[in-house]
N, C-alpha and C positions, 0 to 999 in steps of 0.2 A: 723595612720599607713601610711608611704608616701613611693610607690616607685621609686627605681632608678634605671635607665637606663645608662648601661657603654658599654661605644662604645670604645673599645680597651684602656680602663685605662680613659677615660671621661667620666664624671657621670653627665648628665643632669635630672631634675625631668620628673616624665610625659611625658614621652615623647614614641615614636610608635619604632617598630622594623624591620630595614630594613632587604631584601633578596638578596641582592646586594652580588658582592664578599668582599665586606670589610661586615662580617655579624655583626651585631651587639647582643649585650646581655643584657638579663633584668633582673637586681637580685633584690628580695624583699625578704627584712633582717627581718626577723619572730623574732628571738633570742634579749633577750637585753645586751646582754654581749658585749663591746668594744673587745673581743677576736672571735668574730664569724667568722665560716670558711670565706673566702674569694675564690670565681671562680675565677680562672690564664686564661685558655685556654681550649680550644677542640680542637680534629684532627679525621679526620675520617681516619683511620688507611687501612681500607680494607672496599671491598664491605660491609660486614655485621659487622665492628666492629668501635666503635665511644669511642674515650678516655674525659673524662671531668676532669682535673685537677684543684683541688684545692689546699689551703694553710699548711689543713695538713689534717690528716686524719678524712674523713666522710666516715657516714652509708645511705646509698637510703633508705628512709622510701615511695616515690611514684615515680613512673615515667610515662608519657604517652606521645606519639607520634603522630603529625599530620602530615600525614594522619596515620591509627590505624596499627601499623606493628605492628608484635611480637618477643618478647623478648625472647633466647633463654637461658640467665642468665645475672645478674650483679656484677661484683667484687669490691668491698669495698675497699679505701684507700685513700692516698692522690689525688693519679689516679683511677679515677672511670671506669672501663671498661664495655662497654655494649655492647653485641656478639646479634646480628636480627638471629632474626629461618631462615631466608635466606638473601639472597643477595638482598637489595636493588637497583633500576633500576638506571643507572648510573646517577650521576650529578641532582638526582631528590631532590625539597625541602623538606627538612625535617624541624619541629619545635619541638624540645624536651622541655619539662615542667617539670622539677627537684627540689624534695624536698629533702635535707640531711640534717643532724645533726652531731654532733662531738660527742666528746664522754662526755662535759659537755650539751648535750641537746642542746646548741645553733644551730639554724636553717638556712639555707639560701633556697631559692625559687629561682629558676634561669631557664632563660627562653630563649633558642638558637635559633634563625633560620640557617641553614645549609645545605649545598648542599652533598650530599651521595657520599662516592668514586668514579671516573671514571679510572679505569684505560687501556680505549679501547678511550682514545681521539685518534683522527686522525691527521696524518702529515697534514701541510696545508702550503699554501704560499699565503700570501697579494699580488692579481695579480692586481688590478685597483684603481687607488682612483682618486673619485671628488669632490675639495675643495669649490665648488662655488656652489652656485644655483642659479636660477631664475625664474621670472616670466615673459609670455610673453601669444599671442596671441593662441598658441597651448596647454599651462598648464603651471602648475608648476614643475620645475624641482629639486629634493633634491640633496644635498649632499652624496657621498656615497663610501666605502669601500667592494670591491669585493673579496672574497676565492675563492681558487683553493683546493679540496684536493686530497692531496700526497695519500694519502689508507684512505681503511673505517675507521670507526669507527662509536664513540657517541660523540656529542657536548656536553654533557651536564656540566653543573659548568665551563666551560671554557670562559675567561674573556680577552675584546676586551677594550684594554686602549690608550686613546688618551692623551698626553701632548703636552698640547700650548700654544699659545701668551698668553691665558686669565686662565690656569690650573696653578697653580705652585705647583701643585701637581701631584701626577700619576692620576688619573682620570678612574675609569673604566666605559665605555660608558655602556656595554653591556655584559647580563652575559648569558650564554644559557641555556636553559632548555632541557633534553633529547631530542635527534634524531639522527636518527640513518643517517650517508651519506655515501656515495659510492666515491671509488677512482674516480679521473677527473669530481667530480661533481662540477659545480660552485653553489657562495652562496651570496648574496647580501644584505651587511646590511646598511638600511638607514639610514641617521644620523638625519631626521628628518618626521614626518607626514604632507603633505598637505593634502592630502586624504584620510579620518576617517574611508572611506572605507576599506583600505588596511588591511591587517593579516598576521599576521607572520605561514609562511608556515613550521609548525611540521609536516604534515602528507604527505602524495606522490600524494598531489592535488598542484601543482604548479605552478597553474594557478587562483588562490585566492586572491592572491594581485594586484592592478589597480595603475597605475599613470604612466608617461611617465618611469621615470627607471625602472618600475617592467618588468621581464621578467617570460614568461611564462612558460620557461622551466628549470629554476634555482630555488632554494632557496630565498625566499626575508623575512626579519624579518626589525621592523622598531622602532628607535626609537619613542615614542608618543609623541613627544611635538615638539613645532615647535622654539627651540634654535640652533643655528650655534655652535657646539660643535669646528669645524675641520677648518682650518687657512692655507696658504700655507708656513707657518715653523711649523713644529709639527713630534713629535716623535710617532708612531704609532705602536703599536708589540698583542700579544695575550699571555696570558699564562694560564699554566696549575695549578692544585692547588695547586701546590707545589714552585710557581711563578718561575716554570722555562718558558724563553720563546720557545716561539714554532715558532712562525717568526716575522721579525722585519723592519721595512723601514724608514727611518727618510728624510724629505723633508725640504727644505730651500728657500724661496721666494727673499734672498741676497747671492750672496758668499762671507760672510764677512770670517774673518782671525779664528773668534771664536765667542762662541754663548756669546748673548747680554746680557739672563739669566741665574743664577746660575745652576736653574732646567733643563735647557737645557742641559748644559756641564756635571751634573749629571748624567743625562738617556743617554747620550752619552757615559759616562765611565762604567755604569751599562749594555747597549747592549752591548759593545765591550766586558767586563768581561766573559759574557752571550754566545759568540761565536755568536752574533743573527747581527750586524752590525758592519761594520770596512768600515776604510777607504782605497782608491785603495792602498796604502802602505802598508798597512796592519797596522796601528795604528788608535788611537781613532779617531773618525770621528769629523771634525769638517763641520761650513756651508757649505765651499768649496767642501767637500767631500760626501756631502747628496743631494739627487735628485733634481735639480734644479727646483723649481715648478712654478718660475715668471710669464711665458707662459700661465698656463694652467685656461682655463676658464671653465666653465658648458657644452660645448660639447669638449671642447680640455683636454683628463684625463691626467694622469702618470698612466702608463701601464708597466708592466714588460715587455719585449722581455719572452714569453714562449719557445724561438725555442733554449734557452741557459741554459746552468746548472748554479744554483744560486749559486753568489760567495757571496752573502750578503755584495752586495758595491752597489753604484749608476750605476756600470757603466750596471746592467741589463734594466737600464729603459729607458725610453722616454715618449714624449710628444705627445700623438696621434696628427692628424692633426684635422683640424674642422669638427664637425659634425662626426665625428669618434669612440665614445667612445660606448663601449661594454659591458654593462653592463649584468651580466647573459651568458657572451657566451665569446669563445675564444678570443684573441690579435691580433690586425694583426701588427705587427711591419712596414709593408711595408708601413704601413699609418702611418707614424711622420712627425710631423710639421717641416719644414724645414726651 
């Protein structure tokens, strides 16, 4: 009996199951019939309802939940519908472990990790980013992407994707786990660990993470590994689970005429579709038209002007000056690199 693992229509052997927003799925094929159901998709529909679509119609003979929620019924079909005795807590992991049969007895075993409805994400705006890091006689300095957000809400299943020089693909950095933030809270996600110490602050102690970026009065979550994800050309945005975006900033190290890669002028035409980035003309953005980032070093960021209503063009941002960058705390515009 061997199983297999299909990560959206790819079937590796043995292999583990990621909790990432691209979730992946593990089906072991119990039945021996070449006609055996086939798993299509899931959507989690609403706080308390999760749809599982197969190839045609099956019967739920087990189901169980990690962590142990209760089931308040399940409806039988090509779409298997499953209704939780209450609402799951936003954007939290869920692992479903699925046994069905068809209606000749053949079986599949399918095995989801998934993030539970949010539908209380918060507005937010990408207000800082540091493309550089370094080392020097003070510490080490990471890379990093700062939120602003527009009103509360819950982070939770909401997904921070960076595409760059080294991605040619979407790339999602970072997925978030429930918590709960407040309107004009800042949030500081780093793009990598120097300091094994540091913690990703879920609770209202925000003062848990250590390293020269962390600040003690904001949010700081950290990526764990010490990879340079983030380049000074890179398309940067967040979306929600329905991949719409939520905000979007794209940065350019050249003002060439047009972008070098295909995946670049891609995510270019997919922001602009998106209403999430355009260029000061109001057409698809090319280098010229994205935040010019050549300048900016490990103390000099790209910062938004906060003192202006976001047109979702370049022309909100600048280049702190040195020694300037603000991580966890307000913009001061008056300080650009001149």
């Amino acid at each position: 009996m061997k199983k297999f693992f299909f990560f959206l229509g790819t079937c590796i052997a043995l292999g583990s199951c990621s909790t990432g927003g691209e979730a992946a799925v593990a089906a072991l094929l119990l039945g021996g019939s070449s006609q055996a159901p086939v798993f299509l998709n899931y959507k989690t529909v609403s706080e308390n309802e999760i749809t599982f679509e197969f190839s045609c119609a099956v019967k739920v003979t087990s189901l169980s939940l990690e962590p142990d929620i209760a089931v308040a019924s399940i409806e039988d079909g090509s779409t298997v519908k499953v209704t939780l005795n209450k609402n799951a807590e936003p954007g939290m992991l869920i692992i479903a472990d699925l046994l069905v049969e068809d209606e000749h007895k053949n079986t599949i075993n399918v095995l989801i990790p998934f993030r539970a409805r949010n539908n209380r994400m918060p507005k937010l705006l990408i207000n800082e980013i540091c493309t550089e890091s370094a080392s020097g006689t003070t510490g080490k300095k990471e890379e990093f992407i700062e939120f602003k957000m527009k009103s509360a809400g819950n982070l939770g299943a909401m997904r921070v994707v960076i595409n760059g020089n080294t991605n040619a693909a979407k790339k999602t950095v970072y997925e978030f786990s429930p918590v709960e933030v407040k309107k004009d809270e800042y949030m500081v996600l780093h793009l990598r660990t120097y300091n094994l110490e540091s913690k990703d602050e879920y609770t209202d102690a925000l003062d848990e993470s250590v390293g020269i970026n962390a600040s003690p009065t904001a949010r700081d979550f950290w990526m764990p590994e010490n990879t340079k994800l983030l380049h000074k050309t890179a398309m940067i945005y967040v979306l929600d689970q329905d991949d719409r975006v939520i905000d979007a900033v794209m940065i350019s190290e050249n003002p060439d005429t047009w972008w070098t890669k295909d995946y670049f002028a891609e995510t270019a035409e997919f922001l602009f579709n998106s209403g999430a980035w355009k260029s000061g003309n109001g057409s698809v953005c090319s280098p010229q038209d994205a935040v010019a980032s050549g300048k900016a070093t490990n103390t000099r960021t790209i910062c938004r002007d906060e003192t202006v209503e976001n047109s979702n063009t370049a022309k909100d941002w600048y280049i702190t000056d040195t020694s300037c960058a603000t991580p966890g705390k307000p913009n001061n515009p008056k300080r650009y690199l001149k």
